[in-house]
C-alpha positions in Angstrom: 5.4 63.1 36.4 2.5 62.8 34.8 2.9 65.0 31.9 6.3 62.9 31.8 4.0 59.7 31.2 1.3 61.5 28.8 4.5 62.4 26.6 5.6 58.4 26.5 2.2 57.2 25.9 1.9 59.9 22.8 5.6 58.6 21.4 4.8 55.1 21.7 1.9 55.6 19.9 3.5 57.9 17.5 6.3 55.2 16.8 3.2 52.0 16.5 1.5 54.3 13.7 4.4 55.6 11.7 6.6 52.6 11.5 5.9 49.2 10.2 8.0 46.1 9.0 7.1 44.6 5.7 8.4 40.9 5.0 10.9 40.0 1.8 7.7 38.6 -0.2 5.2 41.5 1.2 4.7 44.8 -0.4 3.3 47.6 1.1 1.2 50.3 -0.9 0.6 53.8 0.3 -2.2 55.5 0.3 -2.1 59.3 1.4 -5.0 61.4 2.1 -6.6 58.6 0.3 -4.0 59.3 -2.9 -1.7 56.3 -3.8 1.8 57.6 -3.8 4.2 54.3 -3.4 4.9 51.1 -3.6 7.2 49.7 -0.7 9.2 47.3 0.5 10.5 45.3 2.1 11.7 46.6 5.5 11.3 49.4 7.5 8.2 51.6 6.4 7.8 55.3 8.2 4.4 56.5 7.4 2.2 59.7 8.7 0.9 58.6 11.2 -3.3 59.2 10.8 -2.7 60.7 7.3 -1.1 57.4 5.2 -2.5 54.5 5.2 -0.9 50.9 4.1 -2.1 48.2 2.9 0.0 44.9 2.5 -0.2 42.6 -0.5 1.3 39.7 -0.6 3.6 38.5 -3.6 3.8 35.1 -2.4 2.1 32.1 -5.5 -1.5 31.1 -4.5 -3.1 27.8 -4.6 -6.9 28.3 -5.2 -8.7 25.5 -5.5 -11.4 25.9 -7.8 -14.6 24.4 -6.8 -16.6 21.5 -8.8 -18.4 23.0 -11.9 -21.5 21.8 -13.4 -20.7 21.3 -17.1 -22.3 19.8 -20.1 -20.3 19.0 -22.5 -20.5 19.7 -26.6 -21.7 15.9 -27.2 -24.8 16.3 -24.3 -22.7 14.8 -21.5 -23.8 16.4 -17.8 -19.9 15.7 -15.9 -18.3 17.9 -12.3 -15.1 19.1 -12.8 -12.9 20.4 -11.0 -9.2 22.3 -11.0 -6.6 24.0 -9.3 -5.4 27.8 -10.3 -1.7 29.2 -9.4 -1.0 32.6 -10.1 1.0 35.8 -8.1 0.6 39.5 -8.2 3.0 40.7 -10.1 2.1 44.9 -9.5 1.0 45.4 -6.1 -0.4 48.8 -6.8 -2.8 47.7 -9.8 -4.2 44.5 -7.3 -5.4 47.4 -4.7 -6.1 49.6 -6.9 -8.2 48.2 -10.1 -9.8 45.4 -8.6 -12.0 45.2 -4.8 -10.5 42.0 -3.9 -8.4 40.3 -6.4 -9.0 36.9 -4.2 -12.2 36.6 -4.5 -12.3 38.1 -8.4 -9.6 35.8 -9.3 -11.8 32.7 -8.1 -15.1 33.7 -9.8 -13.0 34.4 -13.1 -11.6 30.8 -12.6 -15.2 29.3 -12.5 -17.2 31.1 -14.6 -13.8 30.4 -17.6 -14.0 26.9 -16.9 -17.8 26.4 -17.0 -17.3 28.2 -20.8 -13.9 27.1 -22.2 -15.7 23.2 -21.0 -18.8 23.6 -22.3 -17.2 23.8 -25.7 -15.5 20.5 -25.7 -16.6 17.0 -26.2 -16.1 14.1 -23.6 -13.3 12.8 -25.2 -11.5 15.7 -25.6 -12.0 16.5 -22.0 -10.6 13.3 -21.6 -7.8 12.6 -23.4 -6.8 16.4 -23.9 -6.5 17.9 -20.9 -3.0 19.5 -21.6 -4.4 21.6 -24.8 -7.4 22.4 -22.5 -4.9 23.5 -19.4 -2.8 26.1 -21.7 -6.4 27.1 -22.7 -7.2 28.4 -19.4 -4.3 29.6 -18.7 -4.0 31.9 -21.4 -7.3 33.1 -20.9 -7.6 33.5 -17.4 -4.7 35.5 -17.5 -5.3 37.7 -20.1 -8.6 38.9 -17.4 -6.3 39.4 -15.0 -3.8 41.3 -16.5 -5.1 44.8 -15.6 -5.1 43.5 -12.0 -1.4 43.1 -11.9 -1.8 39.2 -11.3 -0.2 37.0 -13.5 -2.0 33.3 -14.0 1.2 31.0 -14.4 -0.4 27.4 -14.4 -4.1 26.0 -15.0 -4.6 22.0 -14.3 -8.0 20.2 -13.9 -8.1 17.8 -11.1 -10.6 15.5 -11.5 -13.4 14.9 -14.1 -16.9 13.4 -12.5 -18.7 11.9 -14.8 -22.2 9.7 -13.9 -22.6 6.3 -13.0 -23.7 5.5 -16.4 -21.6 6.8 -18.2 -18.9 5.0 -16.4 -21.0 2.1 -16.7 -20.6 2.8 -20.6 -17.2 3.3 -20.8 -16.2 0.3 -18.8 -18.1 -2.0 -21.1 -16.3 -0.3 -24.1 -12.7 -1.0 -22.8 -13.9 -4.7 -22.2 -15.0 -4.8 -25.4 -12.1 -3.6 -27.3 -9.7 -5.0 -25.1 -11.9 -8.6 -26.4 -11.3 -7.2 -30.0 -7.7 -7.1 -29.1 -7.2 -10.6 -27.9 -9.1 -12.0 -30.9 -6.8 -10.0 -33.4 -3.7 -11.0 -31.6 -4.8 -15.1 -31.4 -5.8 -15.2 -35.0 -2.4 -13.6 -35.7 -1.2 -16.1 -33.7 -3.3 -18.7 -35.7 -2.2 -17.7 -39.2 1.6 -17.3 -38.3 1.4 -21.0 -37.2 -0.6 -22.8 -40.2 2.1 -20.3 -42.6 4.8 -22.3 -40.6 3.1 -25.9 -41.0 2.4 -25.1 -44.2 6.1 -24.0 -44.7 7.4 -27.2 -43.1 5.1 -29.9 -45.2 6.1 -28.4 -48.2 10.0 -29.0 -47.6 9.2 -32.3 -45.8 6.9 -33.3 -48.6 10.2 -32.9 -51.0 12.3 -35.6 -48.9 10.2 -38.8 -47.7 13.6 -39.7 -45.4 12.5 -36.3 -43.6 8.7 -37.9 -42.9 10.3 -40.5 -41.8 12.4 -39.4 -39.3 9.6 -36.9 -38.0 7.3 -40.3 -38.0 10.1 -41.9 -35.4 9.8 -38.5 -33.1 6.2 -38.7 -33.2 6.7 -42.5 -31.7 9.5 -41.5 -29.0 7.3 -38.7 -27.6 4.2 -41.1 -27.4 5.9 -43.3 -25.4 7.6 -40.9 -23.2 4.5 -39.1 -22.5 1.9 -42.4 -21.8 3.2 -45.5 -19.8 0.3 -47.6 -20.7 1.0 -49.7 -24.4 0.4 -47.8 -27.7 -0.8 -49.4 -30.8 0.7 -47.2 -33.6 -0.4 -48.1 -36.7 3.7 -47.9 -39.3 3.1 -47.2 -42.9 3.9 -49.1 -45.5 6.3 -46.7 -47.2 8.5 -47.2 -43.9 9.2 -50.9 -45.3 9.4 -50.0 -48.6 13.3 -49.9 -48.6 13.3 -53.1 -46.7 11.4 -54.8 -49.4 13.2 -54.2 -52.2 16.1 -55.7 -50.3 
């Protein structure tokens, strides 16, 4: 009876080291005697037990966040940015095999590419360029990872920190423009009108009946504007067909 349970221990353990279960996005990669030999997956793995040995990578996109970098800029400007890095292994086998821990070496690759690639620009471009910069990094950052098997699909920087001055700066310069902008549009405004007067005395100026009438309007909105009595002082050229009667 007790050989009987020996044996079941031995093939329970026998079956917990040789098979495993690898998920639809995992991928396991063999090592044997310490040799790589496969890549597999997914499903049902049988391995030898105490002689292979697995280890499961994940094919799966990745968020990293990169963290805040200290940058100064091209034009002297000290600003924290920071972005967020997607990428996937593409060859399980090279992201064991060529690099310690493709995590970690993925991340510091991120950083020390963004402090450089940043460092390069000018505020402004930082700024108002950030898709230019994105494909940038991208194509960069995946060009170092290439021999790893991981494939950099998308670079974007989140958020640009710049000091309390500088924002202090900048605020003052959108005031000031947006000032420059209302003083262009109202003296626009300004000559569009005194072309239009001018417009409109020069073809009244060519019909005195047209003064006249425009005289009369003047009058009717007076009095429907002010209740109190208006003295309104009629000239003489008004009378002048009265006259010669």
């Amino acid at each position: 009876m007790f050989f009987v349970f020996i044996l079941l221990f031995l093939v329970v353990l026998f079956l917990a080291n040789a098979l495993k279960v690898t998920r639809e996005y995992e991928r396991a990669v063999i090592f044997r005697l310490g040799r790589l030999i496969a890549t597999k997956g997914p499903g049902l793995i049988i391995l030898i037990p105490f002689i292979d040995r697995m280890e499961r990578v994940s094919l799966r996109t990745v968020a990293m966040d990169v963290p805040p970098q200290d940058i100064i800029t091209m034009d002297n400007v000290s600003v924290k940015v920071n972005a967020v890095l997607y990428f996937r292994v593409l060859y399980p086998d090279l992201a064991i095999v060529k690099v310690e821990d493709y995590l970690f070496a993925t991340s510091q690759l991120a950083q020390t590419t963004l402090r450089s690639i940043l460092g390069q620009a000018e505020l402004d471009e930082l700024l108002s360029q950030r898709e230019k910069i994105n494909e940038d990094l991208q194509k960069i950052i995946d060009s170092q990872t290439d021999p790893w098997g991981v494939k950099v699909t998308l670079v974007e920087i989140k958020h640009v920190d710049l000091p309390h001055e500088m924002q202090r700066a900048m605020a003052k310069q959108a005031e000031a423009e947006r000032e420059r902008r209302a003083k262009v549009i109202h003296a626009r405004g300004e000559l569009e009108a005194s072309e239009q007067l001018s417009e409109a005395a020069r073809i009244m100026s060519k019909d005195p009946a047209a003064i006249q009438l425009r005289y009369l309007q003047t009058l009717t909105d007076v009095a429907a504007e002010n209740n109190s009595t208006t003295i309104f002082p009629i000239p003489i050229d008004f009378f002048e067909p009265f006259l010669k009667k």
